[in-house]
C-alpha positions in Angstrom: 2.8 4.3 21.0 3.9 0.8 22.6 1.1 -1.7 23.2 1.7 -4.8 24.6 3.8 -5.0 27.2 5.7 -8.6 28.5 4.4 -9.5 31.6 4.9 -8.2 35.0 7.7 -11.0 35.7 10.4 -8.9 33.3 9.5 -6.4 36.0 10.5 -2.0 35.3 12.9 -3.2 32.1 10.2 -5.0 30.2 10.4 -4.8 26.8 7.3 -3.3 24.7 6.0 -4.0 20.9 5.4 -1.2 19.4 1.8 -0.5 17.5 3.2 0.0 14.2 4.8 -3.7 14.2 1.7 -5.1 15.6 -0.3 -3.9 12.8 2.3 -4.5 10.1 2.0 -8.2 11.2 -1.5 -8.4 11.4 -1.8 -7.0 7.9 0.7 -9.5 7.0 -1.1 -12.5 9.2 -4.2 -11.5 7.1 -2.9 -11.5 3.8 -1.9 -14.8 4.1 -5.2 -15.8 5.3 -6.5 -14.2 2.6 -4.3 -15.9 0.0 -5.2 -19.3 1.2 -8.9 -18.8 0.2 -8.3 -17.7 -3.3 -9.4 -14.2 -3.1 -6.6 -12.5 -4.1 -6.4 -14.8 -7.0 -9.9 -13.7 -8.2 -9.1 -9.6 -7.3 -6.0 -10.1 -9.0 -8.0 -11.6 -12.5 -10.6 -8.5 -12.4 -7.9 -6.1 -12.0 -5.8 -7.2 -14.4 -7.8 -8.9 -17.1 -11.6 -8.1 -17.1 -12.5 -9.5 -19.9 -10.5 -13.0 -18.6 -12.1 -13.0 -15.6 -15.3 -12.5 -17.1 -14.7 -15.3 -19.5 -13.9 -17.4 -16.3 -17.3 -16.5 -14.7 -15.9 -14.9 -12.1 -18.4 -13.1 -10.1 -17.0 -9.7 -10.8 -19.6 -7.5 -9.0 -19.1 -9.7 -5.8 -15.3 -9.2 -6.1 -14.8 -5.6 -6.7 -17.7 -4.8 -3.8 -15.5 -6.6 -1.5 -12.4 -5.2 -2.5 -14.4 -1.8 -1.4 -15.4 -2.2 1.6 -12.3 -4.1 2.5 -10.9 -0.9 1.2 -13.0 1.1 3.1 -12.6 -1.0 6.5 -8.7 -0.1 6.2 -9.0 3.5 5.7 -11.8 4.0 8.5 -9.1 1.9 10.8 -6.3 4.2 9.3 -8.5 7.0 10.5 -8.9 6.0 13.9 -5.6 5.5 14.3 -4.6 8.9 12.7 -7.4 10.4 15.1 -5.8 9.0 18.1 -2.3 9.9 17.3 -3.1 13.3 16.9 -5.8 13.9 19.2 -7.7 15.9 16.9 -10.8 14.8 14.5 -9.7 17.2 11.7 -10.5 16.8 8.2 -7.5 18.0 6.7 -5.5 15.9 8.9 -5.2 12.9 6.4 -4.6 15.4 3.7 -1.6 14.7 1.3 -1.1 10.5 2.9 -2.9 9.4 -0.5 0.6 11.1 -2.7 2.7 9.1 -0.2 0.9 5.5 -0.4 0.2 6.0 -4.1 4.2 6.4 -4.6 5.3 3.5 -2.0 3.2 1.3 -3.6 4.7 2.3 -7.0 8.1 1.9 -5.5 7.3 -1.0 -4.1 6.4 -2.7 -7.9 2.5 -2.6 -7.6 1.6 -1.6 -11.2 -0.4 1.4 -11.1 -2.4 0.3 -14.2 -3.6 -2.9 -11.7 -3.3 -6.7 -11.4 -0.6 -6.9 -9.9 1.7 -6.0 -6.3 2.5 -7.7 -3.5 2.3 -6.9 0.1 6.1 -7.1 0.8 7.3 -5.0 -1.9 4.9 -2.1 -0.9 6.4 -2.2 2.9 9.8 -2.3 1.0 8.6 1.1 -0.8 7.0 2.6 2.3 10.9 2.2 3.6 12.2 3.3 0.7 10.0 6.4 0.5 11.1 7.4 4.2 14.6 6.7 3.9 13.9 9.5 0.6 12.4 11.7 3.3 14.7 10.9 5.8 17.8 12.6 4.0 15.9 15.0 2.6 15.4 16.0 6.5 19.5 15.7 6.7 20.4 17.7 4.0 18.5 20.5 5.2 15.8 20.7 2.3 12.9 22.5 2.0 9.7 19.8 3.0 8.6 20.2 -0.6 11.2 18.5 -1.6 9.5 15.3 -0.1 5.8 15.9 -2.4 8.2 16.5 -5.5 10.1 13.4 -5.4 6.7 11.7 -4.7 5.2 13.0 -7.5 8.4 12.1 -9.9 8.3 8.5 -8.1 4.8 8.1 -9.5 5.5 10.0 -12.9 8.7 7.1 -13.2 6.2 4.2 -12.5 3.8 5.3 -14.9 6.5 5.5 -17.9 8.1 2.0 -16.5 4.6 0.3 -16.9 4.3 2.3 -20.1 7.6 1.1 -21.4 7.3 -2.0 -20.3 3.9 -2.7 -21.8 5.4 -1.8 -24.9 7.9 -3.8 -25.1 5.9 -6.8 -23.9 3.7 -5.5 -27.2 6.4 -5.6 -29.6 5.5 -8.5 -31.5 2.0 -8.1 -31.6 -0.2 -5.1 -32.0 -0.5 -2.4 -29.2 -4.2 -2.7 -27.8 -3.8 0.2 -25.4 
């Protein structure tokens, strides 16, 4: 769980990082690498507005095949490090983690219907979601308790983005 320790001059009381932090920073180190060269602007244009993007000459095929296999580099890591916490190569034993990050990232104010999110307000869902789980664990509550406020996390998000695209709507026509 720790790794990387100070070195050996703090002697016995050294203090340790542990993994999760080091990976939320490097996540967060990346992003803003990321951000610098403009990608995110042109992921952010194809998911959003296709038909923008295209008018821009984006190369669209080039962006969304990145996206995946950026996508797919994260969840093979994800893997691993689900593999190596629980010391077993199971294939259930991912099973019901895509209901929780859908519903942080929800939380968090990524629109579900894409183009928009942000990296900050998805770790501030994440900590929102386990504070949920958290006092559902305190008040003695039965676990599925924890997948039905998920599920009515996502269900709200969807009806936000639905009212809110309506109301952005009001004064033209509704496209959707």
């Amino acid at each position: 769980y720790y790794a990387l320790a100070v070195p050996l001059w703090f002697g016995d009381n050294a203090p340790a990082v542990p993994m999760p932090v080091l990976i939320l920073l490097a996540t967060g180190l990346r992003l803003l690498l990321l951000r610098r060269t403009g990608f995110l602007v042109h992921l952010r244009a194809v998911g959003g507005n296709p038909s923008g993007a295209l008018e821009s000459a984006l190369p669209m095929t080039r962006i969304k095949i990145k996206s995946y296999v950026i996508c797919g580099a994260l969840t093979g890591l994800a893997a691993l490090f689900i593999v190596s916490q629980t010391i077993s190569g199971s294939p259930l034993s991912g099973s019901g983690y895509e209901l929780r990050s859908i519903s942080a990232a929800a939380l968090g104010g990524t629109s579900l219907a894409g183009g928009y999110g942000a990296f900050l307000g998805s770790v501030v869902g994440v900590g929102i979601l386990k504070l949920v789980d958290d006092l559902i664990f305190f008040f003695d509550l039965p676990v599925n308790f924890q997948v039905l406020m998920q599920g009515l996390i996502i269900v709200l998000a969807l009806a936000t983005g639905d009212v809110m695209r309506r109301l952005k709507n009001i004064g033209g026509e509704d496209r959707a």
